[in-house]
C-alpha positions as CSV (number, residue, x, y, z in Angstrom):
1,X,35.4,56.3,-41.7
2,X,36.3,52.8,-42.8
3,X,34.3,49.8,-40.8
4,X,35.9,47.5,-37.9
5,X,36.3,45.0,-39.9
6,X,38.5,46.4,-42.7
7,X,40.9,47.3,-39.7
8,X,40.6,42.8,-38.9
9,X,41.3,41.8,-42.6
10,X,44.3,44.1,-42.6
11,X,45.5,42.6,-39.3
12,X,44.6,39.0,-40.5
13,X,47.1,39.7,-43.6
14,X,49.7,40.8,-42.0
15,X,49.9,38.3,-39.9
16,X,49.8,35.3,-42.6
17,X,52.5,36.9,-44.7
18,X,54.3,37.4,-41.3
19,X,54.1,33.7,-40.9
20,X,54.9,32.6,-44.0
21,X,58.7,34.4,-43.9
22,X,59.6,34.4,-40.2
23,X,60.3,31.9,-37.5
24,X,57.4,31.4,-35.7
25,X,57.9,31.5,-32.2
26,X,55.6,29.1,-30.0
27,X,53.6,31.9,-28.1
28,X,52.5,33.0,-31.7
29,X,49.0,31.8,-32.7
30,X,48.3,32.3,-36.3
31,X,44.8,32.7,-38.0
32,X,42.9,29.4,-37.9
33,X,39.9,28.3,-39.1
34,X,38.2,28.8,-35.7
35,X,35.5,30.8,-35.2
36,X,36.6,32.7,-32.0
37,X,39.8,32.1,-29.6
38,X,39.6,29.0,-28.0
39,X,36.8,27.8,-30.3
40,X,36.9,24.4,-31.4
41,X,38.5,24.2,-34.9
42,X,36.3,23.9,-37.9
43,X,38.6,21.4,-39.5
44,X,38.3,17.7,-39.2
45,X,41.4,16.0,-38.1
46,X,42.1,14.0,-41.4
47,X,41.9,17.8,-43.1
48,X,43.8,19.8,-40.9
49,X,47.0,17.2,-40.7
50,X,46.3,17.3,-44.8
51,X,47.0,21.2,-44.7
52,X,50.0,20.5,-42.6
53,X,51.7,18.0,-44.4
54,X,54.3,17.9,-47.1
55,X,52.9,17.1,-50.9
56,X,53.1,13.6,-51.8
57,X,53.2,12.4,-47.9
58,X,51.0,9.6,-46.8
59,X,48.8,9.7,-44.2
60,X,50.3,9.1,-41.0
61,X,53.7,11.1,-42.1
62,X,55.5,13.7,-40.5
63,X,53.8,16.9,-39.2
64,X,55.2,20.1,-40.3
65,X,58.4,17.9,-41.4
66,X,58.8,17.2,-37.9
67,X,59.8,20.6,-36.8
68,X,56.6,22.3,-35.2
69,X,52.8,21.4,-34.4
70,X,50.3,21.6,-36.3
71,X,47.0,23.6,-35.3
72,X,44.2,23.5,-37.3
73,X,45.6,23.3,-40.5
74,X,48.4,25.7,-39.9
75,X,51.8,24.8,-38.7
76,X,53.6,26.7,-35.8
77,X,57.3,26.0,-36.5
78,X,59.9,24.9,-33.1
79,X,62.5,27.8,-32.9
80,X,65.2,26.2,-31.7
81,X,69.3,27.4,-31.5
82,X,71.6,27.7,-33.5
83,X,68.8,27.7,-36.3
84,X,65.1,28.4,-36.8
85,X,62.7,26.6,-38.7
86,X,60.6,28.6,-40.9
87,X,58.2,28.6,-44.0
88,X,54.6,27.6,-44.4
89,X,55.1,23.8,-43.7
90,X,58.3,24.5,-41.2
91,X,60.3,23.2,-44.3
92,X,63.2,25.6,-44.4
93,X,66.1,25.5,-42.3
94,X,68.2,29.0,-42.6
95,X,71.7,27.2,-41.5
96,X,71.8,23.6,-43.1
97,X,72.7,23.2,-46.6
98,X,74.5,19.5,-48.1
99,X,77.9,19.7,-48.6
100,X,79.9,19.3,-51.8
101,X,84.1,18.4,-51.9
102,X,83.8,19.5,-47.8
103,X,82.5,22.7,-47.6
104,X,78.6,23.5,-47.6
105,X,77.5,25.0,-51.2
106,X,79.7,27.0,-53.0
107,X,77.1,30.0,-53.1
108,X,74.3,31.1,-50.7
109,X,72.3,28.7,-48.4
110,X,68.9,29.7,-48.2
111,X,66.1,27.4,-46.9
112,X,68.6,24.3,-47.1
113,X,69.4,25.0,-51.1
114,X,72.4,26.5,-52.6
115,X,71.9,30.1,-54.3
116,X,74.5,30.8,-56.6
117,X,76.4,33.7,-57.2
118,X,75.5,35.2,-60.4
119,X,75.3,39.7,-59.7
120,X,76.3,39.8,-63.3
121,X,73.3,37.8,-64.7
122,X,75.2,35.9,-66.9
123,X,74.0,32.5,-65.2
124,X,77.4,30.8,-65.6
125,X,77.8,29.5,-62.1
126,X,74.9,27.0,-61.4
127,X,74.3,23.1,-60.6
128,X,72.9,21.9,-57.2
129,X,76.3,22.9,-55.1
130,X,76.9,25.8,-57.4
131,X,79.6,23.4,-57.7
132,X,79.8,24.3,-62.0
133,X,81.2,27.6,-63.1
134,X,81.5,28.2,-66.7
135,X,83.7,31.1,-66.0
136,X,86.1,28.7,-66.4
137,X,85.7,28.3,-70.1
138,X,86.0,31.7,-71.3
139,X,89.4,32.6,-73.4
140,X,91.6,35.0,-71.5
141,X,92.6,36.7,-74.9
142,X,89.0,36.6,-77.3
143,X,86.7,36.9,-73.2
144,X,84.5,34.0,-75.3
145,X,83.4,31.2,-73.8
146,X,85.5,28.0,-75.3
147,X,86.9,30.3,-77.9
148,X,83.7,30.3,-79.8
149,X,84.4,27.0,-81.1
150,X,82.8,24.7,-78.4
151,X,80.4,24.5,-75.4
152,X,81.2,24.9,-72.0
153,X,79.2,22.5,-69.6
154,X,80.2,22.4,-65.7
155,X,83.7,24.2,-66.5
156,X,84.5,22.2,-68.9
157,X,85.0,23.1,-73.0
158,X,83.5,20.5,-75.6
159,X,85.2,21.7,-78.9
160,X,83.6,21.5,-82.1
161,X,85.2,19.5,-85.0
162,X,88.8,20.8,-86.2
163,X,89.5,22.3,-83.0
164,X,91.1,21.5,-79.7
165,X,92.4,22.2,-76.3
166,X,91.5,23.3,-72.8
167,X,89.7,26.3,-74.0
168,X,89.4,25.2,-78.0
169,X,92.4,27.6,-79.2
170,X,94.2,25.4,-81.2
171,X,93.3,24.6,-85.1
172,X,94.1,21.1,-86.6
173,X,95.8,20.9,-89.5
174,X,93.6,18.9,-91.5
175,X,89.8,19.5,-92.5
176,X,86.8,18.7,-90.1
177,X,85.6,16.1,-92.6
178,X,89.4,14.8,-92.7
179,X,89.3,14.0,-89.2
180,X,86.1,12.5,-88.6
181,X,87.2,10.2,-91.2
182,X,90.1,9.3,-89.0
183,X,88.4,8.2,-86.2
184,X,85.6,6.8,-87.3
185,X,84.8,3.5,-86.1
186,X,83.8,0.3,-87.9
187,X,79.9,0.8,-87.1
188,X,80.3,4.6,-88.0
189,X,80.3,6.1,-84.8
190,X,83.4,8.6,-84.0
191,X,86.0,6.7,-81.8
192,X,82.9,4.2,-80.6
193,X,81.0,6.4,-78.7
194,X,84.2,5.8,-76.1
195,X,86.9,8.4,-76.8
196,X,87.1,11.6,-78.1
197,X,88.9,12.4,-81.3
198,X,91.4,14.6,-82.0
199,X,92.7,15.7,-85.1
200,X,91.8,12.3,-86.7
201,X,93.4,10.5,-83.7
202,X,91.2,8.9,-81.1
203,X,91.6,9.3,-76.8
204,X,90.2,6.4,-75.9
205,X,88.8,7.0,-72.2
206,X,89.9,5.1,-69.2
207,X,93.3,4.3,-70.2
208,X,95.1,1.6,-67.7
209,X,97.4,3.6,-65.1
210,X,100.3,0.9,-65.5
211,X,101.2,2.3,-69.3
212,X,99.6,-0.9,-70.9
213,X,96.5,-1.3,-73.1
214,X,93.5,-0.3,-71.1
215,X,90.2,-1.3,-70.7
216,X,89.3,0.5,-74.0
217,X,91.5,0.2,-76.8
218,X,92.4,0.0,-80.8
219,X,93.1,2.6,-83.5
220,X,88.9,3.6,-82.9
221,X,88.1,2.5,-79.2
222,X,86.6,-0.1,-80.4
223,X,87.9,-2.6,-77.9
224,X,85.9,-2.3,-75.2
225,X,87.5,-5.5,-72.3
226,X,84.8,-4.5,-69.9
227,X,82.1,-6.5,-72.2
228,X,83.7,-9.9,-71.5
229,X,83.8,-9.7,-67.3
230,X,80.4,-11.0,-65.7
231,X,81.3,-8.8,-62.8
232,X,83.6,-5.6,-64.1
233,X,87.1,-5.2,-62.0
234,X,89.6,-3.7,-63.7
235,X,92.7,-5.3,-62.1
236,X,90.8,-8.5,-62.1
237,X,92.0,-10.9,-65.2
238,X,88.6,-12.9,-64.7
239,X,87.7,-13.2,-68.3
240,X,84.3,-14.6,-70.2
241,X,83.2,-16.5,-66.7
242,X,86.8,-18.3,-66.8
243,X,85.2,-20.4,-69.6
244,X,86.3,-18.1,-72.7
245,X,88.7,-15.9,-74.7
246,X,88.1,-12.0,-75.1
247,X,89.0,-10.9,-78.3
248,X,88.1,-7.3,-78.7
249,X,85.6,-7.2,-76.2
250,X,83.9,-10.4,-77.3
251,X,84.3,-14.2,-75.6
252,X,85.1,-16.9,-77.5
253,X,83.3,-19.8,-75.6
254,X,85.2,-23.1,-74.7
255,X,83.3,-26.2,-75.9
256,X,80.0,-26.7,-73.2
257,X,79.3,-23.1,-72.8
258,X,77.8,-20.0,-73.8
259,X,76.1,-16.8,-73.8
260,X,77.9,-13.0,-74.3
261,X,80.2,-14.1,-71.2
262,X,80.0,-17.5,-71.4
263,X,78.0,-17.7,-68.1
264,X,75.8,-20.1,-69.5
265,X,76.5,-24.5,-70.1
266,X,74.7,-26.0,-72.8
267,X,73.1,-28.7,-70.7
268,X,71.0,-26.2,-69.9
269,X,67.2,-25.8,-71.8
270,X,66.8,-22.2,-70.6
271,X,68.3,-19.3,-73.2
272,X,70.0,-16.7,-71.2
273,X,66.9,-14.1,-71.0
274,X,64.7,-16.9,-69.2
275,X,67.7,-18.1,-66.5
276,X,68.6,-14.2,-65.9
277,X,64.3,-13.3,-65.5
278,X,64.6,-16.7,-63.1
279,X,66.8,-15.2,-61.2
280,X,65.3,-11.8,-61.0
281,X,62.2,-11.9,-59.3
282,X,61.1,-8.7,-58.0
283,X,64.9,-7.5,-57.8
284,X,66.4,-5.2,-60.4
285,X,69.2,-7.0,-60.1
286,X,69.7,-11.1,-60.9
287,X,69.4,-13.1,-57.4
288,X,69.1,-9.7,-55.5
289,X,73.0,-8.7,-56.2
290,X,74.5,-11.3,-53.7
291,X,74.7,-14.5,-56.1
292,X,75.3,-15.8,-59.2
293,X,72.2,-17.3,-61.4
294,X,73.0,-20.6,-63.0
295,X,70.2,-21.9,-65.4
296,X,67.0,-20.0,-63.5
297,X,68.7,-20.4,-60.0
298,X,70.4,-18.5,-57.8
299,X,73.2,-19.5,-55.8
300,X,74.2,-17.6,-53.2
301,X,77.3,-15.8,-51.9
302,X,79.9,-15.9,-50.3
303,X,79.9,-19.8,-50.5
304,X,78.8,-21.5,-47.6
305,X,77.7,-18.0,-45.4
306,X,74.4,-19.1,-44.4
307,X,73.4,-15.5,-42.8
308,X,72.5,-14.7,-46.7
309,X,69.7,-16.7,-48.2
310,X,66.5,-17.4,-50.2
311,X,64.8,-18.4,-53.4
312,X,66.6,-15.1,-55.1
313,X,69.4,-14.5,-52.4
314,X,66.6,-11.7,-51.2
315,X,67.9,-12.2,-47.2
316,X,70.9,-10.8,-46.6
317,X,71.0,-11.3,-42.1
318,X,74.6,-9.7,-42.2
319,X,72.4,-6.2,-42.6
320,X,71.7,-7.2,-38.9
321,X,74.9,-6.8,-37.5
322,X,77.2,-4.0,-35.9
323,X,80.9,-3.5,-37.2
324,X,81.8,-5.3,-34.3
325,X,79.9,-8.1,-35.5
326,X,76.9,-7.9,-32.8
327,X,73.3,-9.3,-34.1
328,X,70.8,-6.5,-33.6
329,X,72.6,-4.5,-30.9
330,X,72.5,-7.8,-28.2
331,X,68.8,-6.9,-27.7
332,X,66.7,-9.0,-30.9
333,X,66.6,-11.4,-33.6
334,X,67.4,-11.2,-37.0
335,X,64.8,-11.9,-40.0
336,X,65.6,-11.9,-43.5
337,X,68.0,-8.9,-43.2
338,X,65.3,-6.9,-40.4
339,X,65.6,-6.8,-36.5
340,X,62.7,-7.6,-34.7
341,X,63.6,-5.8,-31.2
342,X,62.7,-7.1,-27.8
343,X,61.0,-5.0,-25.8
344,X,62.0,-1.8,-24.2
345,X,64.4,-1.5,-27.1
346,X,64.3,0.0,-30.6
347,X,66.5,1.0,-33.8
348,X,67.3,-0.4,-37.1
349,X,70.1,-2.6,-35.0
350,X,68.1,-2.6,-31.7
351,X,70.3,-0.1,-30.0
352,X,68.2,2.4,-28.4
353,X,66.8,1.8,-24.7
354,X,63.3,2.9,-24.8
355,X,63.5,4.2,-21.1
356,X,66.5,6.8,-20.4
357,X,68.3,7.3,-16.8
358,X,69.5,10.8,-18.0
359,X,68.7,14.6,-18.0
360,X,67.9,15.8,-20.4
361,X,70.8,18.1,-20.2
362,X,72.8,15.3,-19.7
363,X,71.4,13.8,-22.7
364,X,72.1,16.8,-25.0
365,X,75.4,16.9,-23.9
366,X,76.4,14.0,-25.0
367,X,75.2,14.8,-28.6
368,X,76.4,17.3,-29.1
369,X,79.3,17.9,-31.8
370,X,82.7,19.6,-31.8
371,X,80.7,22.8,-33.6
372,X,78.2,22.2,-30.4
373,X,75.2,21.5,-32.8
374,X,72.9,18.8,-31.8
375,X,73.4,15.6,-33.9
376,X,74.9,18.5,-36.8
377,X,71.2,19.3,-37.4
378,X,70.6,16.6,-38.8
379,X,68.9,14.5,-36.4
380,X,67.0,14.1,-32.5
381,X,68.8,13.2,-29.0
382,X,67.9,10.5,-27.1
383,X,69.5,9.4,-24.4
384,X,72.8,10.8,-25.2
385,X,72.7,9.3,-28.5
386,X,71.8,10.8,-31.8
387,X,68.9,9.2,-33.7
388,X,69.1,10.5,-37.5
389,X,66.5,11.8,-39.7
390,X,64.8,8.5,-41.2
391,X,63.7,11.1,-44.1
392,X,67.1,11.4,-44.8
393,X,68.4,7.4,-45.2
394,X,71.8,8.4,-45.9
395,X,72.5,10.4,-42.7
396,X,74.4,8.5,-40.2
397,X,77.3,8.3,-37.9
398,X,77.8,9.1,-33.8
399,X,76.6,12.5,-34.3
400,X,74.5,12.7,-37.9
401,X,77.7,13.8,-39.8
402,X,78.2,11.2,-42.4
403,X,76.4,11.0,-45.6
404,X,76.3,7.3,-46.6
405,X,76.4,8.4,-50.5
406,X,79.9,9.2,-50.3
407,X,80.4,5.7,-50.1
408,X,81.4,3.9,-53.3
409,X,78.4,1.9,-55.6
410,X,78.8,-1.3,-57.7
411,X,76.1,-2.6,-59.4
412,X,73.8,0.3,-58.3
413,X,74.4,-0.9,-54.8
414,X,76.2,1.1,-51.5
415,X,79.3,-1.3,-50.7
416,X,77.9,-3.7,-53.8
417,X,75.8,-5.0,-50.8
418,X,78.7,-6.8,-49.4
419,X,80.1,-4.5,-46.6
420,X,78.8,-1.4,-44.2
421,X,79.0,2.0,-45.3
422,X,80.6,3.5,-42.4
423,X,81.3,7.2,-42.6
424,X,82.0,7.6,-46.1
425,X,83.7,4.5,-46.2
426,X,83.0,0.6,-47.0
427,X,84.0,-1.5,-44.4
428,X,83.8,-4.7,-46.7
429,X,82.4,-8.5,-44.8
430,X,85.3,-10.8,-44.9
431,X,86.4,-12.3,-48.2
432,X,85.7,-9.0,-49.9
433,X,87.7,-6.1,-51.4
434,X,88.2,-2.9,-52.9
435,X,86.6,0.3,-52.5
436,X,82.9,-0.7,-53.1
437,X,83.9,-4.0,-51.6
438,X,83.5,-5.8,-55.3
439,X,86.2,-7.8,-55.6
440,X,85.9,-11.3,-54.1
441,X,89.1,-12.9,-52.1
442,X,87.7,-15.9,-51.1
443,X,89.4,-19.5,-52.4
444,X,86.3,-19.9,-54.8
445,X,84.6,-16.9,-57.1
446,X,80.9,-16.5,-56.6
């Protein structure tokens, strides 16, 4: 006859590895480090929110990633509808996977990441989305991948040397070595390192849609127009600072100035390096993305828009405002780019009453979605507004269902800084253009 207590540790382990793949309901008490029910728990507070939080958070971060309560070291996950929260920190989330081209993952959703589809084993359908599939590649007459004369990388062939087309089936007719030769460059490199060649020819890559020379040109690429635009537009004619030629990618200085795009005038004793670190600061970017540097300083743009300012262009007060132009929702002040909210109110623009009127069912109502998910899972209700999940930063919109990366980048920047990203979408401030809101209309160019 086996002891009572060999009867308790097979209980105990059951019920952790119940926990740990399950919803856990809230009448469920785990194990805990207490010594008895309703014992106090043997854990010091500091160590039992450690066990409960994420790797890598800080103290004072979320609990359980914000979806359950954590007691005595062990998390007990919400269940709430249409999903559950689950796993050993609450982490997993069976129904809410990121989307990719519109749809949500190409494969399986499990625990908010895409499975892919690969019964056969083969592995050719992967990437975050299961958005690649290498099935793609393989040769409808030889079933190889690229025709066994390339690699296939996201559905895509890459032929070896000599060969060519969608799936590498065609043969040049000269030699390998033959057309290298061809398209080799001045410096060596095949077509520049910016085309691909073909049978001793060279592609160059981003050919202009109008039929003209593109960006990238000559018999090897090795043209490349970009190098000679202090801020790259490819409809814009804007050439070596206005102060220069471009010849093959190069600028050709007017007397007074220089540096590679003739940014720079010689009355000044700084070399380009020293102005450009001047302007930097603690940005990655010279005078924080929103101005031009001129000998060490920054001046900053649009000309004459006071609401962006500083040493290094570092305040920016338009991040304050509403598409409708309203500072900090009617209810604070702006300060360097922040709102400091009065009180009773809170948000990043000051737009949430801290006291609510409402049921709660009135509340949820009014956040719901046209799928009748609360803020699309992606966020909490208050009020009858959704507030999104600040662990997500690019989650936004009325009910959580826009993801701000959609939204086009210059310079490494959302909007190049000078517009909001609304819905997938930059709505550019005035005097700017184009889709990342990079081009500048105003009567003079920052």
């Amino acid at each position: 006859m086996r002891p009572p207590g060999f009867r308790n540790f097979l209980l105990l382990a059951s019920s952790l590895l119940f926990a740990g793949l399950s919803a856990v309901p809230q009448s469920f008490s785990p194990p805990s480090l207490r010594s008895w029910s309703g014992a106090a728990c043997r854990l010091s507070r500091a160590e039992s929110e450690r066990r409960c939080r994420a790797p890598g958070q800080p103290p004072g971060g979320a609990l359980c990633h914000g979806r359950g309560r954590c007691d005595c070291g062990v998390c007990i996950c919400h269940v709430t509808e249409p999903g559950t929260y689950f796993g050993p920190l609450c982490e997993c989330h069976e129904w809410v996977c990121e989307t990719y081209d519109g749809s949500t993952c190409a494969g399986t959703c499990h625990c908010g990441r895409c499975k892919c589809d690969n019964s056969d084993g083969n592995g050719l359908v992967y990437g975050k989305f299961c958005e690649c599939d290498d099935r793609e590649c393989i040769d409808d007459e030889t079933e190889e991948i690229c025709g066994g004369h390339g690699k296939c990388y996201c559905g895509n062939c890459y032929c070896e040397a000599g060969w060519h087309g969608d799936k590498c089936e065609f043969q040049c007719d000269i030699t390998p070595w033959e057309s290298k030769r061809g398209c080799a460059s001045p410096d060596g490199k095949i077509c520049s390192n910016r085309g691909t060649c073909v049978c001793g020819e060279c592609s160059c890559h981003d050919v202009d849609p109008t039929g003209d020379w593109g960006d990238i040109h000559g018999d090897t690429c090795e043209c490349d127009e970009r190098d000679c635009r202090p801020v790259y537009d490819r409809y814009s004619d804007d050439f070596c600072s206005g102060h220069g030629q471009c010849n093959c990618g190069r600028c050709d200085c007017k007397a007074g100035w220089y540096g590679k795009k003739c940014e720079h005038p010689r009355s000044c004793p700084l070399s380009a390096e020293e102005s450009l670190k001047k302007c930097q600061g603690s940005s990655n970017l010279p005078c924080s993305g929103r101005g031009k540097c001129e000998c060490g300083k920054c001046t900053c743009y649009p000309p004459g828009d006071r609401r962006v300012y500083g040493k290094m262009c570092e305040c920016d007060d338009r991040r304050c405002e509403d598409l409708d132009g309203v500072v900090c929702g009617g209810h604070g002040a702006c300060s360097c780019g922040r709102c400091v909210c009065e009180r009773g109110w809170f948000g990043k623009l000051c737009q949430h009453p801290r006291k609510c009127n409402m049921t709660e069912e009135q509340s949820k109502s009014l956040c719901e979605s046209a799928d009748g998910i609360l803020c699309s899972g992606k966020g909490s209700c208050h009020c009858g507004k959704c507030i999104c999940s600040a662990e997500e930063w690019y989650i936004s919109g009325e009910f959580c269902d826009c993801d701000d990366r959609d939204c086009d980048k210059h310079d490494g920047l959302i909007c190049t800084g000078n517009g909001i990203c609304s819905c997938g979408n930059c709505e550019c401030w005035d005097g700017w253009n184009g889709n990342a809101c990079e081009i500048w209309l105003g009567t003079e160019y920052p």
